[in-house]
C-alpha positions in Angstrom: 8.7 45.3 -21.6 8.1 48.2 -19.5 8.9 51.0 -22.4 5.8 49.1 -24.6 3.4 49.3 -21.6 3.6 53.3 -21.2 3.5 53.7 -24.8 0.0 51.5 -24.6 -1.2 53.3 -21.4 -0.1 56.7 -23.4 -2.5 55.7 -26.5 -5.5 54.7 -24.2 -4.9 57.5 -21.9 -6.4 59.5 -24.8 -9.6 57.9 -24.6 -9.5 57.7 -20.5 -9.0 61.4 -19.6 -8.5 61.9 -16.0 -7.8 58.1 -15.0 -4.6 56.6 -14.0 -4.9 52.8 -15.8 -3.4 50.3 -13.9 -1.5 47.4 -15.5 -4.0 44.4 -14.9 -7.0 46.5 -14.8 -10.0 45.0 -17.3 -10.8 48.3 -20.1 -13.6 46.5 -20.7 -15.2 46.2 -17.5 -14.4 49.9 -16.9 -17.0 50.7 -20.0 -13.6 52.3 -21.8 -13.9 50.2 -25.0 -16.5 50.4 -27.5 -16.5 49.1 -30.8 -14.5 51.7 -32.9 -12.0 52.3 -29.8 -10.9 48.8 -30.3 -10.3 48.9 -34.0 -8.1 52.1 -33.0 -6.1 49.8 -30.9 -5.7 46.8 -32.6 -4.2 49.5 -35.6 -2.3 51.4 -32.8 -0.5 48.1 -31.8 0.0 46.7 -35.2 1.7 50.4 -36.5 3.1 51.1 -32.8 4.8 47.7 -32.5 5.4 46.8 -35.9 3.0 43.7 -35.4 0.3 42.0 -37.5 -2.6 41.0 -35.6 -4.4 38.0 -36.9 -8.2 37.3 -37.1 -7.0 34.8 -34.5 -5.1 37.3 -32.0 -8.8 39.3 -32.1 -10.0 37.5 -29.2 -10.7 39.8 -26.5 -8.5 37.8 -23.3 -5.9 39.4 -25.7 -7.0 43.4 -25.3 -8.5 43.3 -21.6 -5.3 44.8 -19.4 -2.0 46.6 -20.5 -0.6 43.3 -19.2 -2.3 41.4 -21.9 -1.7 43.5 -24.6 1.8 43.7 -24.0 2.1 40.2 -24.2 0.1 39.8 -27.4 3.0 42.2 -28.5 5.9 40.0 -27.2 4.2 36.7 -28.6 3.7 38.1 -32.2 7.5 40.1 -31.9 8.7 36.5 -30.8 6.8 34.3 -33.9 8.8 37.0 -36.0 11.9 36.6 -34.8 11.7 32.9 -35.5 13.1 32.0 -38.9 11.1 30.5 -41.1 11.7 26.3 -42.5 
């Protein structure tokens, strides 16, 4: 969803002043994340989105882009949604 990916590009652009982040660029290649920005993040997303990430969601294919961040969102959004047997 388009409205969660400037609200995630809006949180990191905190941290990146002066760069505009594209969608499917890495944050980690970059140099942007260290270890305490992406405990921020991981917190920002769970309170942002309403989301609990999982010590299995903490892999970091799951934090590298906007794009894959967003998803993340959608999947965990989606396993909610689904009622429970």
């Amino acid at each position: 969803m388009e409205q969660r990916k400037i609200k995630i590009k809006g949180f990191l652009s905190r941290f990146f002043s002066n760069y505009e982040l594209a969608d499917t660029q890495d944050i980690f290649s970059l140099g942007f994340v260290n270890s305490l920005l992406a405990i921020q993040l991981v917190s920002f997303l769970e309170k942002e989105f309403e989301v609990t990430i999982e010590d299995q969601d903490l892999d970091m294919e799951n934090f590298r882009t906007v794009n894959s961040m967003d998803a993340l969102v959608e999947r965990k959004k989606a396993l909610a949604s689904v009622p429970s047997v």
